[in-house]
N, C-alpha and C positions, 0 to 999 in steps of 0.2 A: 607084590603090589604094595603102595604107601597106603596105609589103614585100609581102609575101604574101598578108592578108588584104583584110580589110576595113572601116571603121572608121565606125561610125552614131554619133552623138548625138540626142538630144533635145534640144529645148528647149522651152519655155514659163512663162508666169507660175505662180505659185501656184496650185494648185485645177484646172489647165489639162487633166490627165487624161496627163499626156506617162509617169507611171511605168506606169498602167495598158497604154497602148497600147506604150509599150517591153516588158513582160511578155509580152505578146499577139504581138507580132513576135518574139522567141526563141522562144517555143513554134511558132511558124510554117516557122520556118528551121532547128529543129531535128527537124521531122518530114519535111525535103527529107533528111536525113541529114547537115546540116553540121554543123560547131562551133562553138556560141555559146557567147560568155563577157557575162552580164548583170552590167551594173556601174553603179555610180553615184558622183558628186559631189554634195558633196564627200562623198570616200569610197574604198570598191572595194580599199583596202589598209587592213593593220592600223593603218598610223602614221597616212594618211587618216583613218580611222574616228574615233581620238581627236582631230582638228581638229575632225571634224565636229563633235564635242559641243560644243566651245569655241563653233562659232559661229552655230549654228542654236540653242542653247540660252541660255535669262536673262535679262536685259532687253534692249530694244532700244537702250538707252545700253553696254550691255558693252563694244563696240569701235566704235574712229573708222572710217570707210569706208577708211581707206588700211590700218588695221592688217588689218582684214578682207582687202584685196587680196594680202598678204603672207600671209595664212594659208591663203588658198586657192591661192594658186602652191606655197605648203609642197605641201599636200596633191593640188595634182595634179603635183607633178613625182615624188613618191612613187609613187603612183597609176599613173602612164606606166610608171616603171622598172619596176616590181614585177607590174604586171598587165596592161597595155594593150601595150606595144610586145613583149612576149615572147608571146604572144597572136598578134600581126599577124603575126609571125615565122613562127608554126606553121602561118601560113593560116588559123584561125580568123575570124568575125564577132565584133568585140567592139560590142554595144549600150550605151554608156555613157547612162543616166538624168543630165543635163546634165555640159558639159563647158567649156572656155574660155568661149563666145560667155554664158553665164549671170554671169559676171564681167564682162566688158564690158559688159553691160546694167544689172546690180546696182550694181556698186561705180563703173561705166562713166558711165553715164547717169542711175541711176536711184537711186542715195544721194546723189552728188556726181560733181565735173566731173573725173573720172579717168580716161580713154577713153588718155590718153598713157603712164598710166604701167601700166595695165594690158597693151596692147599692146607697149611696152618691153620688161617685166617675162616675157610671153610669147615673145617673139624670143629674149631673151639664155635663157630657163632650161626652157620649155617644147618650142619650134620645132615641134611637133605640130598639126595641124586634122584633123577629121574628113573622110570621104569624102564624107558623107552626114549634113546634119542635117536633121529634121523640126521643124519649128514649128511647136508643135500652139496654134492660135491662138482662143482664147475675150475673150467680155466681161470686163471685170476684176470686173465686180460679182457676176457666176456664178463665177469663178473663188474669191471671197473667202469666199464663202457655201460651197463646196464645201470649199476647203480647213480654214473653220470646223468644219466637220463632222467632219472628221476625227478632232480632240483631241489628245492626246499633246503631247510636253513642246515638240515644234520647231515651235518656233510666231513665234519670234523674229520672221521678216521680214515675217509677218501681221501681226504687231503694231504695224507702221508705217500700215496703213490702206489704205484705197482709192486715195489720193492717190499711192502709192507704187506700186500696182498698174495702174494708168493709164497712170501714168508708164514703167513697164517694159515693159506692152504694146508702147505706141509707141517704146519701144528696140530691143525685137525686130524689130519690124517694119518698123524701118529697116533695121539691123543685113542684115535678108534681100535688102533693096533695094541693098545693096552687093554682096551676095556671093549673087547668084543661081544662079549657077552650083554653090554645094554647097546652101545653105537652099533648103529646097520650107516654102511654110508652106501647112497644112492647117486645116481648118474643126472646132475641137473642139465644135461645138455640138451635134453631132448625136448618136445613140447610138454608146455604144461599139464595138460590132460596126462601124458604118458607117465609122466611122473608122477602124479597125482594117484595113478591104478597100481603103481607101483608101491607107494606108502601105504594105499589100502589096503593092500594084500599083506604088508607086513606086519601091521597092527589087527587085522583080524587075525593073525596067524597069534599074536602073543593075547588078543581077549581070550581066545577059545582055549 
């Protein structure tokens, strides 16, 4: 474990349901009597927060895939200092709604050919991984349609298309074939609830 606590991620494509079922696991963890801290990337601090808007918001021409890379190490090394590693410190559960492994698939694999500098860029200024990520793993064509639905302004990396969502899929899902040992990817096809019993059980399986 990180210090004291304990440290979950999600990941998944757009649409994939990973904030729902992050949602659904603190309210789970927090009626055993623990301490959760729910957070998200990019995000989870105030200086976070205002990346985020740079980069999930405007066209999908706003930034090169590298400046993006750089804006998101901004915001998660903010992110670590300020809310994640002071968290792990107290023994807390901190749930981060995506973390590193979503850069490495994005900017990694899945804009452009950046897996090197992403991982650099991780070593020298982040040196953090989660205990526990879930890969909450759907079709990209449900995932587009879902997160269509949604509306609202952050819409940015929809806006690349299907081809782009395919494409991330099979990042993730390599991504987990590397590092089995932290990613469990799970089946978001199913109802929420099911899903949800099924994160339970694999996170109580790594508390105990």
């Amino acid at each position: 474990m990180s210090g004291q606590g304990l440290f979950i991620s999600f990941e998944g494509i757009d649409g994939s349901g990973k904030s729902t079922q992050a949602r659904l696991l603190a309210g789970v963890l927090r009626e055993t009597g623990r301490e959760v801290v729910l957070t998200r990337e990019p995000g989870g601090s105030t200086g976070a927060e205002e990346i985020r808007k740079l980069v999930l918001e405007g066209a999908g021409d706003r930034w090169s895939p590298e400046t993006e890379v750089l804006l998101f190490t901004a915001a998660r090394r903010d992110h670590l200092e300020r809310v994640i590693a002071p968290a792990l410190g107290r023994g807390a559960v901190v749930i981060s709604d995506r973390f590193a492994d979503s850069t490495r698939v994005y900017q990694g694999v899945g804009r452009a050919d950046l897996r090197p500098l992403v991982d650099d860029l991780h070593r020298l200024v982040i040196g953090q991984e989660p205990d526990l990520t879930l890969l909450i793993d759907i079709d990209p064509a449900t995932g587009l349609a879902r997160a269509g639905a949604r509306g609202g302004g952050e819409a940015r990396f929809e806006s690349f298309g299907l081809a782009l969502q395919e494409r991330l899929r099979a990042g993730f899902l390599a991504l987990a074939g590397e590092v089995p040992e932290r990613v469990v990817v799970i089946d978001g096809a199913r109802e929420a609830q099911a899903v949800a019993s099924e994160v339970a059980r694999v996170v109580a399986a790594r508390l105990a």
